[in-house]
C-alpha positions as CSV (number, residue, x, y, z in Angstrom):
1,X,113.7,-104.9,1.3
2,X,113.4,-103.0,4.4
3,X,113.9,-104.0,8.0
4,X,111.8,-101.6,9.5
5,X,108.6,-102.7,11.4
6,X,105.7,-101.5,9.9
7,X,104.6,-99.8,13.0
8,X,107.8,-97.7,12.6
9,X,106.7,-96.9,8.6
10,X,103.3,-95.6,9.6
11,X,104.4,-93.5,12.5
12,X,106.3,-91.9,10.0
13,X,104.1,-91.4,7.6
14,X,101.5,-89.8,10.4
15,X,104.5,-87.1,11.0
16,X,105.2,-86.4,7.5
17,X,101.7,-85.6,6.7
18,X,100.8,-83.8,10.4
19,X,103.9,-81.4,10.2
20,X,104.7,-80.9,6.4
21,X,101.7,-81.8,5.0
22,X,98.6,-80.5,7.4
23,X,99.6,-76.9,7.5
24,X,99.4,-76.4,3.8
25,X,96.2,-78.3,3.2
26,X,94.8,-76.4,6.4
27,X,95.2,-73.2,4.8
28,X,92.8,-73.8,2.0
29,X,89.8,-76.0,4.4
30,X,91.5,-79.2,3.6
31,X,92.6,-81.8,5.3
32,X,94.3,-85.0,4.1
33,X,94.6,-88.2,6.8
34,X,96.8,-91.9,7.0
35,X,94.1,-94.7,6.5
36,X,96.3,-97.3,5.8
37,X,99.8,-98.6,4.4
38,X,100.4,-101.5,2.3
39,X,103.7,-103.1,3.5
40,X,104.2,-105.7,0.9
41,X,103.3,-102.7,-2.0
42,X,104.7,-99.8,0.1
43,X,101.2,-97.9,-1.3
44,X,99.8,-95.5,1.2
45,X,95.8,-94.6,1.0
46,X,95.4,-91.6,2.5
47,X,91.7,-89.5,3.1
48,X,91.0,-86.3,1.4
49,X,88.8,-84.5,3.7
50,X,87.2,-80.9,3.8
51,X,87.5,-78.9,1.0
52,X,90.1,-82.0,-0.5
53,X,87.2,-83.9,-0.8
54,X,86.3,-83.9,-4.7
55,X,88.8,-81.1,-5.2
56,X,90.0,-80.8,-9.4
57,X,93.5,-80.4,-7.5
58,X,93.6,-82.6,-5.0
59,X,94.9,-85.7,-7.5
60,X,98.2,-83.3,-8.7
61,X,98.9,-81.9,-5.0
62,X,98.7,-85.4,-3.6
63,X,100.9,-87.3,-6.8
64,X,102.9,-84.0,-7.4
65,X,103.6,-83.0,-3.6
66,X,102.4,-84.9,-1.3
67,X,103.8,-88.2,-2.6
68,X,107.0,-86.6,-3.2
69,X,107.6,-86.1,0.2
70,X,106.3,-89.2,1.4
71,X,108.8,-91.3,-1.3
72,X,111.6,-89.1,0.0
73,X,111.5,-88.7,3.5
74,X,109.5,-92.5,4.2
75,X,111.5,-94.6,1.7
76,X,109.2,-97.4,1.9
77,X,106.3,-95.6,0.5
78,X,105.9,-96.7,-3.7
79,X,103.2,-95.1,-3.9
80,X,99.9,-93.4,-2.7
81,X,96.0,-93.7,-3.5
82,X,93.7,-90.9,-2.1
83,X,90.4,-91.3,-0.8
84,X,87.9,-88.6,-0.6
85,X,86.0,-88.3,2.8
86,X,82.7,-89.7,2.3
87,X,81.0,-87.6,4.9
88,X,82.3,-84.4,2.8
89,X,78.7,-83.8,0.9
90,X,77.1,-84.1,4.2
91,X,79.4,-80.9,5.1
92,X,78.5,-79.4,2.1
93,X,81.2,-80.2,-0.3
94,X,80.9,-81.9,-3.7
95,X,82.8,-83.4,-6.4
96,X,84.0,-80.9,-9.3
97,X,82.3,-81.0,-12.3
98,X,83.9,-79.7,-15.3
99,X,81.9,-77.0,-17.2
100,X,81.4,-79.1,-20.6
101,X,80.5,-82.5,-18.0
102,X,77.4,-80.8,-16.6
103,X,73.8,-80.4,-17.4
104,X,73.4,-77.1,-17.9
């Protein structure tokens, strides 16, 4: 159980994901955002934006990076759940399709 406020937490979080986070996604069109932390399930939900949004990678960079770091410098965090932005198709992005899923 932590003592930590929960303000504390997501401040943390924020700086995590602006300074180790940010850059990397930035240099691809991406973008991935805090919405919300779950104190009593230390789950994060966090908002895939740009070209993040409906990405085929974006679930194994957030569970295989960005949840990584989260868990190891924000102790707190159990776990994360991304969102993708739901203004991304008006900004011309869409979900991936898999060749064999589409009507061809």
């Amino acid at each position: 159980m932590t003592t930590r406020k929960h303000d504390e937490i997501v401040k943390d979080i924020k700086v995590i994901l602006a300074e180790k986070v940010e850059p990397n996604v930035a240099a691809h069109n991406g973008s991935i955002g805090f919405i919300n932390f779950a104190s009593d399930t230390g789950v994060a939900t966090l908002k895939l934006s740009g070209a993040c949004s409906g990405c085929a990678m974006s679930k194994k960079t957030l569970h295989e990076g960005v949840e990584r770091l989260l868990k190891h410098y924000v102790p707190e965090v159990n776990g994360i759940i991304g969102e993708d932005d739901e203004q991304a198709a008006e900004q011309g992005y869409k979900p991936f399709i898999p060749r064999d899923e589409r009507d061809v």
